[in-house]
C-alpha positions, 0 to 999 in steps of 0.5 A: 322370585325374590322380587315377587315374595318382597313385594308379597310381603310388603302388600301382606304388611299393607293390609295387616296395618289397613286392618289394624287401624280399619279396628280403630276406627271401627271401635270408635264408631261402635262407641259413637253409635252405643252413645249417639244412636241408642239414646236417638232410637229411644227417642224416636220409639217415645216420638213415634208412641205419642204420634200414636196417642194423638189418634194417629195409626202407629208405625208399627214397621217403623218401630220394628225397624228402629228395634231392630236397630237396638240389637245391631247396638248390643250385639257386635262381632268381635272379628272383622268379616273383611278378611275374606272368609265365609260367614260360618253361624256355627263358629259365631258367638251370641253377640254376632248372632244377634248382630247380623239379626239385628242388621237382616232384621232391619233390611226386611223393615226398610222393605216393609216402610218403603211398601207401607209408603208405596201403598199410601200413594198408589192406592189410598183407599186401601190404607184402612184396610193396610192398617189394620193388616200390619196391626195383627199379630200374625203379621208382625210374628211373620215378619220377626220369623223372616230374619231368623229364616234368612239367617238360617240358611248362612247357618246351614252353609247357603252363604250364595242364597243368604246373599241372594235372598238379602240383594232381593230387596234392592229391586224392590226399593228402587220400584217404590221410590220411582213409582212413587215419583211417578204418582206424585210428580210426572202424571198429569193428575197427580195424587191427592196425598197430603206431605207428599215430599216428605212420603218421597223424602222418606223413600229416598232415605230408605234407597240411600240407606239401603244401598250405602249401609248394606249393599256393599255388605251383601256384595261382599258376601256374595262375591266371598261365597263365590271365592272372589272375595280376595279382589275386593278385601277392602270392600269387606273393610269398608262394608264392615264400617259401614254397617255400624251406622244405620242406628245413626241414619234410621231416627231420621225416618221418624222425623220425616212421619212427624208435622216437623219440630212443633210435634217433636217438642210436643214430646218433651213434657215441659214443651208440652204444657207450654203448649197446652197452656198457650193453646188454652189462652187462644181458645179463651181469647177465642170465646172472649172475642165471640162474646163481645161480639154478640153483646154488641150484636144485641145493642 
């Protein structure tokens, strides 16, 4: 017996100093995500704005997602959730509400990017039509009402049906990146669809996110609501961690919409008249060449 309360004691030890350092670590990557990722998300929300200006349809769900982003930014919790204890919205302050709005809230616009891709490979004559859905202010009303209906049900005491309902978009994910695998590569007229690596490279991204960044969070609250989460304590450490880093994954989704680095310089003003201006000189250059070639002609 006494054996056993030693080793009780040691384990209990063990984890309070796993929890003191896994603290460390997690105020170093809020600092990191505060200073790296929000300046990221305001660039690529600036990116993504002049991508529209030029003629293109606005990424209306990637700018939801990357807002998303900002208020897993401001919001933070000030306790761990990998202690082993259920969510409880009653107890939680507004910088954990706005937290976990910011994270369930960022689930549903990865679901919505990877269908808005999805649709873009299978069916492209229908993406006029989706642009114009996805532009409506009903549309983005409904699914900014999403997050606040799946985050109340953890505020009515569901934490099984809050983990549940945030686990469905896994089978989801994994239907659109290998049905778009699929419609690109294995058939034997593949789609006619123009930047198909990066369409593909962007629903990889978007799996890889969801999987890495949240399904440990999700499993670990399923597992907690299901009174198991004391076989898996460092799963709640490790998904606490590693929540803090998907403002520092999603601008990468911004790139893979843009032409590469010539769109992304075109942003800045001084890239951008540089630019224009060389572009100015070629179409000089251009008319100069045309008319020399007439005169002679004539001659």
């Amino acid at each position: 017996m006494e054996t056993a309360g030693i080793l009780g004691n040691n384990i209990t030890a063990l984890l309070n100093n796993g929890t003191i350092s896994v603290n460390n670590v997690q105020e170093i990557i809020r600092w990191v995500t505060f200073a790296v990722g929000l300046p990221s998300i305001g660039f690529s929300i600036y990116l993504m704005g002049m991508q529209a200006k030029t003629g293109k349809a606005a990424p209306v769900y990637l700018i939801s997602l990357l807002a998303s982003d900002i208020f897993n930014i401001l919001g933070r919790p000030k306790s761990s959730t990998g202690d082993g204890q259920h969510i409880s919205m009653s107890t939680m302050d507004i910088s954990s509400l706005m937290f976990y709005f910011g994270i369930i809230s960022n689930i549903v616009f990865l679901v919505c990017v990877a269908q808005e891709r999805y649709l873009l490979v299978t069916c492209p004559q229908y993406n006029a039509f989706c642009v114009k859905l996805k532009q409506s202010s009903m549309i983005s009303l409904a699914i900014w009402a999403a997050p606040f209906a799946i985050l109340f049900l953890a505020y009515q005491g569901y934490v099984v049906l809050f983990a549940i309902s945030l686990l469905l978009p896994l089978p989801f994910l994994v239907f659109f990146f290998l049905d778009s695998f699929r419609a690109l590569w294995c058939t034997r007229r593949p789609a006619c669809v123009p930047n198909r690596n990066k369409i593909l490279g962007m629903q990889a991204v978007i799996l890889s996110n969801y999987t890495m960044l949240y399904l440990p969070f999700v499993l670990n609250t399923l597992l907690t609501a299901l009174s198991l989460g004391s076989y898996v304590y460092y799963l709640g450490l490790v998904s606490d961690l590693l929540l803090y880093l998907g403002p520092l994954v999603d601008p990468l989704l911004s790139i893979l919409l843009t032409n590469g680095m010539a769109d992304i310089l075109k942003a800045f003003p001084c890239c951008a008249r540089r630019t224009d201006t060389q572009e100015e000189v070629q179409t000089v250059d251009t008319d100069t060449v045309e008319t020399v070639s007439g005169t002679l002609t004539r001659f």
